[in-house]
N, C-alpha and C positions, 0 to 999 in steps of 0.2 A: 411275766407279761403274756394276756392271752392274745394268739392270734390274730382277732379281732383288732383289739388293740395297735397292734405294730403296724397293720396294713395300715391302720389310722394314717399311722404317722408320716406315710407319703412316700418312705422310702426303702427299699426294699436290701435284702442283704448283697447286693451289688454296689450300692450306693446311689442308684436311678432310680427316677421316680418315674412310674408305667403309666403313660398316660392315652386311652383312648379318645377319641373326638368325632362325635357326630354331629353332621350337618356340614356340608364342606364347598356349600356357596361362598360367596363374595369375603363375609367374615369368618368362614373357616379355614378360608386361604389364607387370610390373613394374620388367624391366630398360630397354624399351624407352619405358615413359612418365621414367622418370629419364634417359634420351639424347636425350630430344628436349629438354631443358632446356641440354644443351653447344653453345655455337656453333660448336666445333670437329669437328664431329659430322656427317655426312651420311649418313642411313640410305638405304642403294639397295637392301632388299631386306627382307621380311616373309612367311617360309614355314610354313606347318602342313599337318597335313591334314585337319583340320578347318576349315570356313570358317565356322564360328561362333566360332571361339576367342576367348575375350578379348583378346589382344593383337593379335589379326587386325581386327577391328571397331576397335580404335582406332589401328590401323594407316589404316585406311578413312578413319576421322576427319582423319588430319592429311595426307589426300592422299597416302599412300607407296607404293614400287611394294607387290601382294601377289603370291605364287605359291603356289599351293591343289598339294596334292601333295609329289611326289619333288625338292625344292628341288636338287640336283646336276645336274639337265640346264640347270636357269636360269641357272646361276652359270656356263656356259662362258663364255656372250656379254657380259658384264657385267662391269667392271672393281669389285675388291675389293679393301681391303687387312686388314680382320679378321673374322672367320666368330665370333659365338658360338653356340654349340651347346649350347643347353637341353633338349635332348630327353630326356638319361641316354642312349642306344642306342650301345650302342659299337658296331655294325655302323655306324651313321653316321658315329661318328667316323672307323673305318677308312676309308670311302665318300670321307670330306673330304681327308684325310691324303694319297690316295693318288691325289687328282685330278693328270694327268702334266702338264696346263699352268698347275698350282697357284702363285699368286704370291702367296698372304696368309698370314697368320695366322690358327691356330684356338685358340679359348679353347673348350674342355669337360674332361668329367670334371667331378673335385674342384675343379679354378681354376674351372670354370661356376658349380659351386653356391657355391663361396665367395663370388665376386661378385655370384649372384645374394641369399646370406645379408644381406652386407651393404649392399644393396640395399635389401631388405625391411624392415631394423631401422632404415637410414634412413626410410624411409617410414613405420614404426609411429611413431621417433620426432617427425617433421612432422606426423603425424596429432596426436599427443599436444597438442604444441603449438601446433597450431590451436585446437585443443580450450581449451588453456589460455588462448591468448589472446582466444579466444572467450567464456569465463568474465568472463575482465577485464574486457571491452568492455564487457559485458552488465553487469558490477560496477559502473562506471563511470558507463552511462546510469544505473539503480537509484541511486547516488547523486546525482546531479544531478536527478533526477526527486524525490528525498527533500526535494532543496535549497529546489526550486522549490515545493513543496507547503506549505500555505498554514495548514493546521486539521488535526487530528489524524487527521481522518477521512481524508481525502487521503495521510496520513502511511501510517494502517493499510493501506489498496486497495494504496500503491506496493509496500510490503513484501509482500506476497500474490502479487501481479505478478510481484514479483523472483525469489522463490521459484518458480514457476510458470517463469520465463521461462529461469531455472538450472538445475532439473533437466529442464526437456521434459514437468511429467506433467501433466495435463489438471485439476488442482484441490486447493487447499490453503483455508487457514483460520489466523487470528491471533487469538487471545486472549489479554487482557492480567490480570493477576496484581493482588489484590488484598492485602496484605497483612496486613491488620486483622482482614477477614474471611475470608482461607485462603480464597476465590474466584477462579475465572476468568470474563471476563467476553468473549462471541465480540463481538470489533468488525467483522470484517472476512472474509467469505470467496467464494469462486468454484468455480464449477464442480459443485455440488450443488441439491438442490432446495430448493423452500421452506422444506419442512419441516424441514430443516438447521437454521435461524435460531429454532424453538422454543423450543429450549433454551439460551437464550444465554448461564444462570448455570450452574457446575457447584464444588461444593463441590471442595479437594484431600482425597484419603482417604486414611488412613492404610497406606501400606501398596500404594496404587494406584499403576496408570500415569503418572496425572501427578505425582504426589510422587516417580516414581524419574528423569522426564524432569528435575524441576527438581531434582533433587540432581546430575544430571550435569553434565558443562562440556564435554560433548561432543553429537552428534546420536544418539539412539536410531535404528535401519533397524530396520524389520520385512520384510522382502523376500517373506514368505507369509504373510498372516494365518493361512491354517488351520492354518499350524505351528506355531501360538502359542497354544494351547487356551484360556489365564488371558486373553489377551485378551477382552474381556468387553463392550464401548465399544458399545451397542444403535444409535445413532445413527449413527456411522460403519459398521454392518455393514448396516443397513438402507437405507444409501446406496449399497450395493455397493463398498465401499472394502475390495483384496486386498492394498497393500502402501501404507507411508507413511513416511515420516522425519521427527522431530519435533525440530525444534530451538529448545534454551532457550534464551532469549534475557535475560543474565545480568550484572546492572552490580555494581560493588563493595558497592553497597548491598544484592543480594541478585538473585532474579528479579524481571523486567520481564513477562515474560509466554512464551507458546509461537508457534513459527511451525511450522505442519504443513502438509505437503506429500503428496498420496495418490494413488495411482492405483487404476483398477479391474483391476487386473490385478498378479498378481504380478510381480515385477523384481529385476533387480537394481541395485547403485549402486556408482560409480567414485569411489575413495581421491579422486582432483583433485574428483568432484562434494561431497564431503561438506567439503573443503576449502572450496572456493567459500560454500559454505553457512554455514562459519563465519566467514567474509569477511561476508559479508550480515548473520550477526547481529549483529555488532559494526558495522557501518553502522544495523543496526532500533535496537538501542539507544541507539546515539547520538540519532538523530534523535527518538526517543521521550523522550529524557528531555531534546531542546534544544526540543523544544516545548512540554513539562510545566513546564519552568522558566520559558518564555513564558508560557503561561497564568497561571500563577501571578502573573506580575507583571502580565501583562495584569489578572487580577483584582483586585489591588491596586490600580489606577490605575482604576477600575471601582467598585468598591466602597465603602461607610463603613464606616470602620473601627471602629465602635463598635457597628452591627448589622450587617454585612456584607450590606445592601440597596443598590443600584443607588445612587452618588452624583448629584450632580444633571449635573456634566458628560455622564456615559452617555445621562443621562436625555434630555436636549436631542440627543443623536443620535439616539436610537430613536422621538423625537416627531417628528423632520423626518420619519423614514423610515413611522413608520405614518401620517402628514398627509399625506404625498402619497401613499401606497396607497389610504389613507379614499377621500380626491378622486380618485383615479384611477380605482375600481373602483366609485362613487357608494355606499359603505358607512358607516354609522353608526362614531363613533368618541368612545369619552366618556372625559373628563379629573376626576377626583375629585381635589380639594384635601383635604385634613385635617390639622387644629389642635387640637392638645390644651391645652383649656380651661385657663385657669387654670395656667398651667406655673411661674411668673415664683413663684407663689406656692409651690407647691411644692418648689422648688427653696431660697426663699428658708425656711422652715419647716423643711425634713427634709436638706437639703444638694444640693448638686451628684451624690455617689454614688448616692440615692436616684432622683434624677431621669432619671441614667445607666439604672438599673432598669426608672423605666417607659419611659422610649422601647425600650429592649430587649424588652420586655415584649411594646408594641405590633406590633412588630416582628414577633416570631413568632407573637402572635396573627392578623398580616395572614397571614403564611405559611398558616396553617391556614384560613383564609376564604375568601381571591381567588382564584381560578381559575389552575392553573399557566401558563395564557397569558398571562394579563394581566402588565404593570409594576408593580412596587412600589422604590419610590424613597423616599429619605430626602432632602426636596426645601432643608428649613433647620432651623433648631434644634429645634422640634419640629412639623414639618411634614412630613407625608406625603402622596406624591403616586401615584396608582395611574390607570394607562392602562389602558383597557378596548378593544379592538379586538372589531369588532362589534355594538357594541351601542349600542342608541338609549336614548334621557332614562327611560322608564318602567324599564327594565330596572338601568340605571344607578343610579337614584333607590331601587330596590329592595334593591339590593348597599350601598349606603350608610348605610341607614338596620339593616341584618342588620348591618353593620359598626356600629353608634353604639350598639347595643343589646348588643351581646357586650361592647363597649370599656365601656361604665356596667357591665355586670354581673359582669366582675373586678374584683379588689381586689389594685391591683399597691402601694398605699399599706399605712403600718404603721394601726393603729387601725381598720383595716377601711373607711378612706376609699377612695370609689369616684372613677375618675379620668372623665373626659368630654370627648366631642372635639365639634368641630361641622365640618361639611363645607361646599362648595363645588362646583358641578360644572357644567360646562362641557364640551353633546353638539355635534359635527359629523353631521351629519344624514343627509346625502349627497346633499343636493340645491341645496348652495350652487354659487353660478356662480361664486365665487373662490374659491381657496386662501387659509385664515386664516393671518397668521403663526404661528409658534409661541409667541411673547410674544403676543398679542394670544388666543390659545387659551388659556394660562395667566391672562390677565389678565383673561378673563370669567369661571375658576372662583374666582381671589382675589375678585372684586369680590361672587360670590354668599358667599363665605365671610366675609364683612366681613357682611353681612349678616347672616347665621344667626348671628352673635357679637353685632353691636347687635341680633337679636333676642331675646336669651336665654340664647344659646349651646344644647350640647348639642341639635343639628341640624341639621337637613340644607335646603342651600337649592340650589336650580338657576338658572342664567344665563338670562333669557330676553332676545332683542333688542327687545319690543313691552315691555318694562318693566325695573326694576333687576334683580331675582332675584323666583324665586318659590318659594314652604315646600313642604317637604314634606307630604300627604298626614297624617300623624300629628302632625306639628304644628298645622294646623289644627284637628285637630280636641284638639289641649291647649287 
């Protein structure tokens, strides 16, 4: 086999095919970052005439020869078995063609740009698919971060994140759907100012934005607000928000809420990103309605079922945890007992349903009294039990007896019979040197409640340790 010959054949006695490449623009980067991936591949040569060129500089990068200029003088000394020639110049081609100690092959013309064509469409397609599996990945952690999270609030931040972390734009916002009352309500957003959070209710209107978002089952793009004149949303424009996609997030039962996504700046958005995005909703939903289902039963296992006040198991967790804060933080912490008078009788006179009535009754009359801080518990048959955080015996004493005076002055009886509680109360000071048990906390407001019963009932008696109990203030003076 002549020499001639063998060079032909592309590959040399190493087993690498020598491959020179001129012209090291846009498609020489291109040809040349897909041949450094062959390990059958030995580049001996990287020629432009420019030495800025993009395929020249990462020519640089992976250490290969370069030659700046007229590449035909380089190529005498140099053993080669295939030339591409990316230039377009057919005066170079003829230059190559007609080298007289010419032992390689030259790929240009039309075969250049073919291969360099399908080159490129590779690379768009690798790009793509980074891209996609990028999305995934990112899909992936979003659900496992969904998994992990704990309380709805957690639930909403992840989703916001998700959204934010899938398209690249600097700040989104979750609001979940009201049904009953056709409100949205913002749980959850980033990347805006305070003022954003003012308006955390928005009615849907007929006719509007978000009533065409939730009729969709797709994402809304706005890509330029100002091309959108009926855009109208004062809150998002004062935010400087130019472009956003809003995606409903949509169970069989109906919508769940909006997940919006916005940038300050107009954009555009990619078919695979708005995919992704519908990927994500149906993860937001899920996760929204397996914690809604949770609460719910958490609330049932929480609640009485006949006034839906704190049963007495919750009750005994949230006493440990405000007794060791009282004690931890040396703060006043008072436990109010209350017994409505005379039940046995009631019950026994006008029925079980009737009786049903006033513990209900009381119920929502505590609701409208206590302090949305406080405890209100439904501690035994008709016994109510309310935790006061904060507050010391005077203050206590004062809420109880405002409590025993509204409880005589309904008439939750037929005949206009007034019903009457008597209380018990039992303060932590915050300057005890031990921790009281929680039975033992409980068991000094029953024992003043025993009291204010053998005294008359209808009032109010306080724990004190220098004696049994001592009356309230207005009772003394009965």
């Amino acid at each position: 086999m002549s020499q001639r010959t063998k060079n032909l054949s592309g590959v040399n006695k190493e087993g690498l095919t020598r491959i020179f490449l001129i012209g090291a623009g846009k498609g020489g980067r291109a040809v040349l970052s897909r041949l450094l991936r062959f390990n059958w591949v030995q580049i001996v040569g990287v020629s432009d005439i420019d030495p800025k060129a993009s395929g020249i500089l990462l020519a640089q990068e992976a250490a290969l020869p370069v030659f700046i200029g007229d590449p035909v003088q380089y190529m005498q000394g140099i053993d080669v078995d295939l030339v591409f020639d990316l230039t377009g110049n057919q005066q170079m081609h003829t230059r190559l063609i007609n080298i007289p100690t010419r032992s390689f092959d030259v790929v240009t013309g039309q075969v250049s740009f073919l291969i360099w064509s399908v080159i490129h469409e590779l690379e768009e397609q690798e790009i793509q698919l980074r891209a996609h599996l990028a999305e995934h990945r990112v899909l992936l952690e979003i659900n496992q971060m969904l998994s992990r999270s704990e309380t709805s609030q957690q639930i909403f931040e992840a989703i916001v994140m998700g959204g934010i972390r899938m398209t690249g734009m600097p700040a989104g916002s979750l609001s979940i759907f009201d049904k009953d009352k056709q409100q949205l309500f913002l749980v959850a957003a980033k990347g805006f100012s305070s003022d954003f959070f003012r308006q955390a209710i928005y009615s849907v209107r007929a006719g509007g934005l978000t009533e065409h978002i939730l009729s969709r089952n797709e994402p809304v793009v706005i890509p330029n607000i100002s091309e959108f004149p009926s855009f109208n949303n004062p809150i998002l424009l004062k935010e400087g928000v130019r472009s956003l996609i809003a995606v409903p997030l949509l169970s069989e039962k109906g919508p769940v809420g909006i997940l919006y996504n916005d940038d300050f700046k107009p954009r555009t958005f990619t078919p695979s990103m708005l995919e992704a995005l519908r990927l994500l909703a149906t993860l937001a939903v899920i996760a929204i309605q397996k914690q809604q289902a949770f609460e719910e039963i958490k609330s049932l296992s929480i609640r009485d079922p006949l006034t839906g006040l704190y049963n007495r198991r919750y009750l005994n967790e949230i006493l440990v945890s405000e007794m060791d804060r009282a004690f931890r933080l040396r703060r006043p912490l008072s436990l109010l007992l209350m017994d409505i008078d005379h039940f046995k009788s009631v019950n026994d006179r006008y029925g079980h349903l009737v009786g049903d009535q006033v513990i209900n009754g009381l119920a929502r009359l505590l609701g409208v009294i206590v302090r949305p801080y406080d405890t209100v518990a439904r501690y035994g048959g008709e016994e109510f039990l309310i935790l006061m955080s904060d507050t010391a015996e005077a203050e206590a004493l004062a809420a109880a007896e405002r409590l025993r005076e509204a409880t005589a002055a309904e008439r939750f009886l037929p005949e206009d019979t007034a019903v009457t509680c008597s209380f018990g109360i039992s303060t932590m000071k915050g300057n005890e040197e031990t921790l009281p048990t929680p039975e033992g906390f409980i068991h000094r407001a029953d024992k003043a409640l025993y009291e204010a019963k053998r005294a008359g009932r209808n009032r109010v008696h306080f724990f004190r340790t220098d004696s049994a109990s001592s009356a309230s203030e207005s009772e003394k003076r009965r």
